[in-house]
N, C-alpha and C positions, 0 to 999 in steps of 0.2 A: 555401249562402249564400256568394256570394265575400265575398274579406277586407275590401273598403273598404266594404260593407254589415257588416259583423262588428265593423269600427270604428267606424261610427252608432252602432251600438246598444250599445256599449262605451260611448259618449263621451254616448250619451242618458241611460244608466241613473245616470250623477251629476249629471244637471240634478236642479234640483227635481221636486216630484209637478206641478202646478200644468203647468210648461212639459214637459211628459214625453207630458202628455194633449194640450195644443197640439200637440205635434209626431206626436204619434202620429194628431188628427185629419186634421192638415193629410196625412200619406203615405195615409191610408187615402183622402182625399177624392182624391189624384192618380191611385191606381191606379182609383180606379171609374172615373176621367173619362178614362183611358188604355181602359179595355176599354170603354166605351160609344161613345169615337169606332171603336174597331175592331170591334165587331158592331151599326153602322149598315147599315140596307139602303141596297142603290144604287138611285138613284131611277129611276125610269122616265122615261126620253124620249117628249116627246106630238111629233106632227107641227104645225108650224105651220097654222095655217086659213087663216093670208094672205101669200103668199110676195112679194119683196118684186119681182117684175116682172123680174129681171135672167135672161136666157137663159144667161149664162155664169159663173155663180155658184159651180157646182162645180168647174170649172175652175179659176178665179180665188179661189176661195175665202179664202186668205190676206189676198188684196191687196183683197178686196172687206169684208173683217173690217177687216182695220188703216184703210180708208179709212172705215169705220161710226164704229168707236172715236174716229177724228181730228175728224171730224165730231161726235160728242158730248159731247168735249172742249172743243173750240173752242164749242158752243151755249150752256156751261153756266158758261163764267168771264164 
């Protein structure tokens, strides 16, 4: 245990009981939600079914992305 964990739990054990259990829920509720986002699967990539007509798409890929993106911004304000 490094020292500024050894100082939590120094500085936890003269709270009340009451906030002792609060704070002990709330760490144990971060680490599950720490190791659940780290043993998420990666999801699988499907191919699209309808591609969007452009012949040089790989290519351009960047420019043909940021011009989708501009385009769906500007539809939506």
């Amino acid at each position: 245990m490094n020292q500024l964990l050894e100082k939590a739990f120094i500085a936890a054990a003269k709270l009340p009981q009451d906030s002792q259990t609060r704070l002990a829920e709330l760490i144990l509720k971060e680490i599950a939600n720490q190791q659940s986002t780290t043993l998420k699967k990666p999801r699988m990539l499907r191919p699209v079914t309808k591609g969007s007509n452009y012949t040089d798409t790989s290519i351009n890929h960047d420019a043909s992305l940021a011009e989708s993106l501009y385009n769906s911004k500007i539809s939506h304000q």
